[in-house]
C-alpha positions, 0 to 999 in steps of 0.5 A: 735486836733492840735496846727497849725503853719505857716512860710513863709518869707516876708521882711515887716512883714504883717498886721493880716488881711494880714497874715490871708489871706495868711494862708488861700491861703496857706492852700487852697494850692494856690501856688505863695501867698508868694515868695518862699525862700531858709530860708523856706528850712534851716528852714525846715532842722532845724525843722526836725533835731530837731523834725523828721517828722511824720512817721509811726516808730515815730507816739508814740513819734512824736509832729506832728499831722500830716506830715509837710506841705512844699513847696518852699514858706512855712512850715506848722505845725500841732502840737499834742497839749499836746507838744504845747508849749514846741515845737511852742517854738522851732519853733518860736526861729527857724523862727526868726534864719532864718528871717521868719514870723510866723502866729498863726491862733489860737490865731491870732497873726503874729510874724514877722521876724528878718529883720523887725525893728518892731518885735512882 
């Protein structure tokens, strides 16, 4: 079981009806549902420096449930659940650095970026 994440930026944070739609074309692996950005690759560089990605010498001690997902338009995280909040923490602090949406779908919450004056 795993605590899912998604990142993407969008100057003009979405509606939850909105950011639940682009998670599930993100997810399908539809491509051109968000611009693609440069602050997905810093913050993708930024996750990794502090969290490796899966592999098979870190599977033990990973927080991932699997490999990141990560394209030019966004990162996906399927985080192991007994590390949930310790690193969708990190994570979220680390998307608001870099200027980008968040999207819970769990719990469907849609944290907004840094750009947006009207932050979660």
């Amino acid at each position: 079981m795993s605590f899912d994440l998604v990142f993407w930026h969008q100057r003009v944070a979405p509606t939850l009806g909105e950011a639940a739609q682009i998670y599930d074309q993100l997810t399908d692996g539809v491509t051109g549902t968000v611009k693609e950005s440069s602050a997905v690759d810093d913050f993708y560089r930024a996750v990794i420096s502090e969290f490796p990605d899966l592999s098979e010498e870190n599977m033990e001690e990973s927080p991932w449930a699997s490999p990141l997902y990560v394209t030019g338009e966004c990162v996906i995280a399927a985080i192991s659940w007994s590390r949930s909040s310790e690193v969708s923490s990190a994570l979220l602090g680390l998307a608001s650095t870099h200027g980008l949406t968040a999207y819970d779908p769990q719990d469907q919450v849609v944290y907004r970026n840094s750009e947006d004056s009207s932050n979660r």
